[in-house]
C-alpha positions in Angstrom: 52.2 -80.1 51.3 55.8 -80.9 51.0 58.4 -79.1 54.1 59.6 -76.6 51.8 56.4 -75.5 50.5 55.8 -74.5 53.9 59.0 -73.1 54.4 58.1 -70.9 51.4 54.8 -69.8 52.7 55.7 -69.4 56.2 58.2 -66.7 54.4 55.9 -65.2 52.4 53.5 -64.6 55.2 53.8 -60.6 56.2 54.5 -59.1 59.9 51.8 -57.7 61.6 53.6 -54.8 62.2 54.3 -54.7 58.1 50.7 -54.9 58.3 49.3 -52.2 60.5 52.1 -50.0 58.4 49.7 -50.8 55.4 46.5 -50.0 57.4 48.4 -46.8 58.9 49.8 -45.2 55.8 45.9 -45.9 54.2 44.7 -44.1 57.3 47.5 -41.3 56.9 46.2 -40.4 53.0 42.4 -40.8 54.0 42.6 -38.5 57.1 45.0 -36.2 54.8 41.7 -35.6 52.3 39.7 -35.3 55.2 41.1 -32.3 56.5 41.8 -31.0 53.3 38.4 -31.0 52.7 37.7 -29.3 56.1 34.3 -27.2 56.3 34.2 -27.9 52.6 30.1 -28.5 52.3 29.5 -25.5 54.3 32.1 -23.3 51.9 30.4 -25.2 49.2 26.8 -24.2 50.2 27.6 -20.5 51.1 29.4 -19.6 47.8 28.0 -21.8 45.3 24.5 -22.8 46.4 24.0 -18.9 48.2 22.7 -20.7 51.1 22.3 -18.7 54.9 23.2 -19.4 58.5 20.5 -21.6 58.9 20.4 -23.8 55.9 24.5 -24.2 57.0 23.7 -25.4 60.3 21.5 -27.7 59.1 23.6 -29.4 56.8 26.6 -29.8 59.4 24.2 -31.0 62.3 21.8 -32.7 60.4 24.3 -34.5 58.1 26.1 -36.3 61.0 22.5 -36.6 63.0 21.0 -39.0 60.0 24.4 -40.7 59.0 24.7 -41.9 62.8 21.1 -43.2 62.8 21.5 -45.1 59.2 24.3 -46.5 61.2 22.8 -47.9 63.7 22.0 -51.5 61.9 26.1 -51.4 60.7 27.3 -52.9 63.4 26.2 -55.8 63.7 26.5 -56.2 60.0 29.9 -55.5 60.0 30.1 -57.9 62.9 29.9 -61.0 61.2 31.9 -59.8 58.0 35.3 -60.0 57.3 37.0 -56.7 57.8 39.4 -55.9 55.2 36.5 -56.4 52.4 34.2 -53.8 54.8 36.8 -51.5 55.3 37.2 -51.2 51.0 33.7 -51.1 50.4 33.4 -47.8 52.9 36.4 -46.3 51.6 34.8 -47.1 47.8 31.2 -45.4 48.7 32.8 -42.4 50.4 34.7 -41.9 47.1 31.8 -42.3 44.8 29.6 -40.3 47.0 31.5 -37.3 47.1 32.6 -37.7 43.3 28.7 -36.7 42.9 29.5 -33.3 43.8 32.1 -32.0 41.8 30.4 -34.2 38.6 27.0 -32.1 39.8 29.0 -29.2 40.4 30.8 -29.2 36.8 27.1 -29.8 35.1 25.6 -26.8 37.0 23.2 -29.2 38.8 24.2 -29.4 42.3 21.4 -28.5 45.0 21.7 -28.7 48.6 19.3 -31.4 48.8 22.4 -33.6 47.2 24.7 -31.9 49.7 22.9 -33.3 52.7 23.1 -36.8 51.2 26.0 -36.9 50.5 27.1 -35.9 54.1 24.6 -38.6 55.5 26.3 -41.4 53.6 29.5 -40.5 54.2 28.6 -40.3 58.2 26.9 -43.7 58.2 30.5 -44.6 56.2 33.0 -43.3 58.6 31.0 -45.2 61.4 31.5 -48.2 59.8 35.2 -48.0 59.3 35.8 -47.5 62.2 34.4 -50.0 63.9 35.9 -52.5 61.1 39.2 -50.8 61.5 38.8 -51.0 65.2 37.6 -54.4 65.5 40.6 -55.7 62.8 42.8 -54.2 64.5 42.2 -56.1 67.6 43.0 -59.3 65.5 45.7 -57.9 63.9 48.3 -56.7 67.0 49.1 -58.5 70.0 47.7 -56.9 73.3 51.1 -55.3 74.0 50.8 -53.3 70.6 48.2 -51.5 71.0 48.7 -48.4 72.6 51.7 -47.9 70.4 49.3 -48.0 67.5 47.0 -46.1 68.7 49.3 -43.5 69.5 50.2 -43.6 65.9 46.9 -43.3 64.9 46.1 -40.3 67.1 50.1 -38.2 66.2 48.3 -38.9 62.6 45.2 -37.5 63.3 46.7 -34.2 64.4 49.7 -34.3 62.2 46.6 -33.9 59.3 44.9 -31.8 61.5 47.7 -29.1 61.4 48.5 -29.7 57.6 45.2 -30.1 56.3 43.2 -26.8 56.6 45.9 -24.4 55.2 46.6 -26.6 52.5 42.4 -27.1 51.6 42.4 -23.5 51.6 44.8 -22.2 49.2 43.6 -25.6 46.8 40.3 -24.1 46.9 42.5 -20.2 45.9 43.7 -21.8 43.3 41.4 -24.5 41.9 37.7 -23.4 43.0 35.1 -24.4 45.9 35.1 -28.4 45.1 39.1 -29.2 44.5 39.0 -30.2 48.2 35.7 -32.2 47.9 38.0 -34.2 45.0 40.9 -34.4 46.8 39.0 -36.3 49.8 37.2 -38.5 47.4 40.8 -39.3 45.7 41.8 -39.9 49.2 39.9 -42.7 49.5 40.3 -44.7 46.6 43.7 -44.4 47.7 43.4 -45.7 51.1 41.3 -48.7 49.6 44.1 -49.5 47.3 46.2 -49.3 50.5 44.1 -51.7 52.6 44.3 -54.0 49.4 47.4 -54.5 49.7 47.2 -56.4 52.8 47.0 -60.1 52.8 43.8 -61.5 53.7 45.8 -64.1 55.8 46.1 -61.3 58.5 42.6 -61.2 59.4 41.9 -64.5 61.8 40.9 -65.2 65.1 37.7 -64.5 67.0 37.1 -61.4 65.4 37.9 -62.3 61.7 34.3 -61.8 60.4 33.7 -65.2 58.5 36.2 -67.4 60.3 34.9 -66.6 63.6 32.5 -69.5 65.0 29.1 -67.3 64.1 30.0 -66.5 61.1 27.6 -69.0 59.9 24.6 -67.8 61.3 25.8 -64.5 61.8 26.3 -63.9 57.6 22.0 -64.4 57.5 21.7 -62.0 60.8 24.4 -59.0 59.3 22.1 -58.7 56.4 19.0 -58.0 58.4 20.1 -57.7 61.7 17.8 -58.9 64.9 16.9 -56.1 67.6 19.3 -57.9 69.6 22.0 -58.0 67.2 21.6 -53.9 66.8 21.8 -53.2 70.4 24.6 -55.8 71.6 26.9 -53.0 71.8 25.3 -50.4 73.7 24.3 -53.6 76.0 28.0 -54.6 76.2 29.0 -51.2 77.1 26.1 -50.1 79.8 26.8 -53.8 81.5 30.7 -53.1 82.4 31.2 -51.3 85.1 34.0 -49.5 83.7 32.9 -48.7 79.9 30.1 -47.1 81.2 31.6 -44.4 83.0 33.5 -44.0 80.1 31.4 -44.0 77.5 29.1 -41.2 79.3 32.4 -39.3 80.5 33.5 -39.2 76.4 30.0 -38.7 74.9 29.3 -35.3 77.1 32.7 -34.0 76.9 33.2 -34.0 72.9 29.9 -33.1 72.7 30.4 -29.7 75.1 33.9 -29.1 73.1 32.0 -29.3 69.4 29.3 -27.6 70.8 30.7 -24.3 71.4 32.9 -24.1 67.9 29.8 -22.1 66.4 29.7 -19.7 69.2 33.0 -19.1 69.2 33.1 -18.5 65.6 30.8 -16.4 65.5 32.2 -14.3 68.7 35.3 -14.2 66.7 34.4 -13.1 63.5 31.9 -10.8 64.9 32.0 -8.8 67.4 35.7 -9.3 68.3 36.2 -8.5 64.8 39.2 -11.5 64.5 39.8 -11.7 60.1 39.5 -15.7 59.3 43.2 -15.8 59.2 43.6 -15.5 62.2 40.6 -17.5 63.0 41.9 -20.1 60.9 45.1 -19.9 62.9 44.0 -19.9 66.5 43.1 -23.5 65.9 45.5 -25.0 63.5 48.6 -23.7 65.6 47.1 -25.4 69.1 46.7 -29.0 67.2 50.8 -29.6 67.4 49.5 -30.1 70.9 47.7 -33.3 70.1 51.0 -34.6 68.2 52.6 -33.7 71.4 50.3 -35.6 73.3 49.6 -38.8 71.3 53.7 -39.2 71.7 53.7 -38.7 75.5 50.8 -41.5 76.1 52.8 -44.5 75.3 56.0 -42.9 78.1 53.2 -41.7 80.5 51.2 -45.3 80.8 54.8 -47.1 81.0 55.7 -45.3 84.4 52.5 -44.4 86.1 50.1 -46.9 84.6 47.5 -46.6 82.4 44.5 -46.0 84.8 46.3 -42.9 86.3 47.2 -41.4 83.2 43.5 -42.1 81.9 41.8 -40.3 85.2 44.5 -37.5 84.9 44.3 -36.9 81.4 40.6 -37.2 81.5 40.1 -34.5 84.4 42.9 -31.8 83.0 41.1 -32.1 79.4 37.9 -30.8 81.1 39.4 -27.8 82.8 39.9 -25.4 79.9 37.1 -24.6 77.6 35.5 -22.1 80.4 39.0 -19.9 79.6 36.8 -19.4 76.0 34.0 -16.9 77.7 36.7 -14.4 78.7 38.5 -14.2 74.9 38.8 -10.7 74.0 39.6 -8.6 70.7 43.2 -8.2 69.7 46.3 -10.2 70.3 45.8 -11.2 74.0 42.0 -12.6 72.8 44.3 -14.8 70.0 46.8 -15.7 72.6 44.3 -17.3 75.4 42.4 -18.9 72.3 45.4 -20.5 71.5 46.8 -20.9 74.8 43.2 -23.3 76.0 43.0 -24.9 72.3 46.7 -25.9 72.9 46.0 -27.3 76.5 42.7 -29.3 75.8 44.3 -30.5 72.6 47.4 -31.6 74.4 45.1 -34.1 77.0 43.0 -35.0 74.2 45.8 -36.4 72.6 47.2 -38.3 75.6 43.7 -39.3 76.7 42.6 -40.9 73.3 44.7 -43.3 72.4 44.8 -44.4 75.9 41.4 -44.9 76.2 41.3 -47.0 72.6 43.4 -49.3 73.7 41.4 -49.7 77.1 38.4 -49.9 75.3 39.3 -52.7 72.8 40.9 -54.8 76.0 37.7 -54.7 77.7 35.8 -55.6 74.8 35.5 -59.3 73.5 36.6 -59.9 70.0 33.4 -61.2 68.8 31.4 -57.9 70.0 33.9 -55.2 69.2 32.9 -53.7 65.8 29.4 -53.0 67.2 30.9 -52.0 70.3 32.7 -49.3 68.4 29.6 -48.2 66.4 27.4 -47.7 69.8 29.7 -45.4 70.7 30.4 -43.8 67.8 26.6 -43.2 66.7 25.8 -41.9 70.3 29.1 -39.5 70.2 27.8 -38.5 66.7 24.4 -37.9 67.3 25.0 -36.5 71.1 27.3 -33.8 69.2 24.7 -32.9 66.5 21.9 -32.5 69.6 24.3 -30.7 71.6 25.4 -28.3 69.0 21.9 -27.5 68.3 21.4 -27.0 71.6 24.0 -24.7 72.0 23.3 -22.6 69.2 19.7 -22.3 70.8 21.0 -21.1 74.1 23.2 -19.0 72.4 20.3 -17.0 70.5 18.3 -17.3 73.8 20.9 -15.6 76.3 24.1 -14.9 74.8 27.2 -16.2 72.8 29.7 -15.9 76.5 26.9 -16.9 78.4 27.2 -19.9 76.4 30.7 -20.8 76.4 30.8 -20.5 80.0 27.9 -22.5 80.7 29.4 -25.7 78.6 32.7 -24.3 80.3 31.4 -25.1 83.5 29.5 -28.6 82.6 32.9 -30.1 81.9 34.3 -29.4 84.9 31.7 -31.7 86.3 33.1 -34.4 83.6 35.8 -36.1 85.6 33.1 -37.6 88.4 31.9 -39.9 85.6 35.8 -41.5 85.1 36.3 -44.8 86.9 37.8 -44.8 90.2 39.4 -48.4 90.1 41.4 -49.7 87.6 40.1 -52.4 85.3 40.6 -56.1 86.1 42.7 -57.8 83.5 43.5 -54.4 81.4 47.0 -53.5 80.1 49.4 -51.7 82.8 
């Protein structure tokens, strides 16, 4: 190769940061259709399949239950694969997935049977994204890029958050019970067209799937993984002594925060008689907080380090679910609904991104897409178990004695966040 041909390809070779604004824009639409679509299967089963409380449950618990077992095996598949090419294939068998429902829809054949499907393979999906999007994007950025990028990630999440819901609601006015399903499924497509876009040249290094040194051995293993290979990343994560803490500090915390949404809701649009406007509001308004947040992490870890922003943020995001039990009728019940949502949501979305980052500098390059799908599946499946258990205690005693009791759990929470800060992390 002659000096200018490498001149010219030296050129024509993109920017990371061009790159990760590829990845992120894909992101941006597929987390769009997400939201859009937020609650649709349940809508979906309630007003066109005519199915009851129970058979709803079901499908939101058990859905994400059996999606984060079939996941399980992912990682380690997805381990010893290049990325980009993973990341496509998920984003093509969540579109074709829930395509099936409008096409069953529109033929008068849809059954709940399909519904819970559906929800299991798009679960077992979304785990493996994101420990391929995770484990990429380690390659991808230098070290000192990646709390800005995850902050992006996270002000995206909420932006969505905010946008989403309203917007799936009056699409679904308009254009019927499955124009939000579509719109996710579009969403998709879209962000695999997206993640097309970027060059293969820009996933190398330890973690690049096939041009990593086991790639050789490790192609045989992805397809039927070893026991070993399945459990490398809960091993990697109960060995270090500050993952741990973590991991068990962020499993039991989202899972107490998802666990009372159904008794709430159903406080709320029971006996406090709130109309779902209103409903729908108390929990759109308070996710500007997360946008807030995810913008204040990178700030906050440049002056007082990321280990004290990580403990801080980590205890304050504990401290205000037990304000739920005490939510009354009328506007004052709205405000403190809004009021706690806006405060949890606010840490959430300074504790996030910061704990991303910490997790992906802890985590060798070679392990970190099963890494990400140990946790994952356990968050997952710790939040279906949870909410189930929830829902029982709820019946059992009642809904306030229920929010309190998870109110009072998290408090507990911040004993399980690591005391010392992490040899050899970011500041």
């Amino acid at each position: 190769m002659t000096d200018l041909e490498v001149g010219r390809r030296g050129r024509r070779r993109r920017s990371p940061a061009g790159e990760f604004g590829r990845l992120w824009a894909a992101y941006a639409v597929s987390s769009l259709g997400t939201r859009l679509a937020f609650d649709a299967f349940p809508l979906v089963a309630i007003r066109v399949l005519h199915s009851g409380a129970a058979q709803v449950s079901a499908l939101a618990a058990a859905g994400t239950a059996v999606g984060a077992v079939v996941a399980v095996p992912l990682g380690p598949w997805v381990e010893f694969r290049r990325k980009r090419p993973v990341m496509i294939a998920m984003d093509l068998i969540r579109c074709a997935a829930l395509l099936t429902v409008p096409a069953a829809f529109a033929l008068g054949v849809l059954t709940f049977a399909q519904l819970l499907v559906v929800s299991v393979v798009v679960a077992a999906a979304d785990i493996a994204f994101g420990a391929a999007s995770g484990a990429f994007l380690k390659t991808l950025l230098p070290r000192r890029d990646l709390l800005k990028a995850g902050a992006r990630l996270e002000s995206t999440t909420w932006t969505t958050t905010v946008l989403g819901p309203p917007l799936g609601g009056a699409a679904i006015g308009l254009f019927g019970p499955v124009a939000t399903v579509v719109a996710d499924a579009v969403s998709y497509l879209l962000s695999a067209a997206g993640i097309g876009t970027m060059s293969p040249d820009t996933e190398g290094g330890s973690g690049g799937g096939s041009r990593s040194g086991r790639a050789g051995k490790g192609s045989a293993s992805g397809s039927r993984p070893r026991p070993r290979d399945v459990l490398e990343g809960w091993r990697h994560i109960l060995a270090h002594p500050v993952l741990r803490p973590l991991f068990f500090n962020t499993v039991l915390v989202n899972g107490l925060i998802m666990a009372v949404a159904p008794p709430l809701a159903v406080l709320m649009l029971g006996p406090l008689g709130f109309p779902p406007w209103q409903y729908g509001l108390a929990f759109a308004v308070p996710c500007l907080g997360g946008l807030v947040g995810a913008r204040l992490s990178r700030p906050l870890v440049a002056r007082y380090g990321g280990h004290r922003v990580l403990r801080t943020a980590g205890a304050l995001r504990a401290c205000w679910s037990l304000g739920l039990a005490f939510v009354r009728p009328g506007t004052a019940g709205l405000v403190l609904v809004m009021v706690v949502e806006f405060g949890l949501i606010t840490c959430i979305g300074v504790f996030n991104p910061v704990l991303a980052t910490l997790r992906l500098e802890l985590t060798p390059a070679e392990k970190a897409a099963r890494t990400l799908s140990a946790w994952s599946v356990t968050g997952k499946a710790s939040i279906a178990a949870l909410t189930a258990a929830w829902g029982v205690l709820s019946a059992v005693t009642t809904t306030r004695t229920a929010l309190a009791a998870a109110g009072l759990l998290l408090l507990a929470t911040p004993l399980l966040l690591p005391r010392r800060a992490p040899a050899g992390a970011g500041p």
